[in-house]
C-alpha positions, 0 to 999 in steps of 0.5 A: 218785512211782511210773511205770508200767513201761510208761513206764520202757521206753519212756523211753529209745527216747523219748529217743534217738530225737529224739536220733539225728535231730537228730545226723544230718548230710546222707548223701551218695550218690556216682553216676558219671557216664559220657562217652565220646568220640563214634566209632564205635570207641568206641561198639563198645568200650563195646557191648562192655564193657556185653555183658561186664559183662552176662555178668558179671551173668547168671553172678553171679545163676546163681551166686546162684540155685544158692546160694540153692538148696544153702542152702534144701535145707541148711537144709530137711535140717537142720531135717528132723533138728531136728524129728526129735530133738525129736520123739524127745524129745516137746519142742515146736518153738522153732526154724523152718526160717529158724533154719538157713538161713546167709544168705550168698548175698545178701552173695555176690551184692553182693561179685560184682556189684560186681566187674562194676561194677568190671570194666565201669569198666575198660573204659569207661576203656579205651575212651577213656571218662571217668568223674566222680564226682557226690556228691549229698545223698540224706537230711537235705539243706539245700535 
């Protein structure tokens, strides 16, 4: 018996997707929960804390916004001179102006705002501040 082969392509993401599902265990999301001991002295310290991890953010997305422009204007120059060459040679266009863009902004941007988070962490504990860790099932979860 011949199959299509339409039905012989399909045959495998057919099978691995009921597979990839039925393998997946609950994912689990860890969240902090913040207490802080109740003074004046450590709401000011905490104020303090959140307007510098503010500020910490405010220049992580400057900085990200300033990479995402050098990176548009990079690519729109490389592509400038793909198109001219390929012109030149009277080809057709195989690659557009995202083809040139590098994408490392977005990866800049996690790694700095993490930092924050990391730095605002520090200090709520420097306050006098407790931090627990809450895990909490976010997918697949057993109710």
């Amino acid at each position: 018996m011949q199959f299509p082969q339409t039905v012989l392509r399909r045959l495998p993401l057919a099978l691995f997707v009921p597979w990839l599902i039925a393998a997946c265990g609950p994912i689990y999301s860890t969240k902090n929960i913040y207490t802080a001991p109740d003074s004046v002295s450590t709401r000011e310290c905490v104020r303090d804390c959140k307007a510098e991890t503010q500020d910490c953010v405010d220049r992580t997305e400057r900085r990200y916004r300033m990479c995402e422009r050098e990176d548009e204007e990079q690519a729109e120059d490389a592509f400038r001179r793909y198109r001219r060459a390929r012109e030149e040679q009277k080809l057709p266009l195989k690659k557009s102006i995202w083809d040139f863009k590098s994408m490392g902004c977005s990866s800049y941007q996690t790694e700095y705002k993490s930092r924050c988070e990391a730095h605002y962490d520090d200090c709520f504990t420097d306050c006098g501040g407790r931090i627990t860790p809450k895990r909490e099932c976010v997918m697949f979860c057993e109710e």
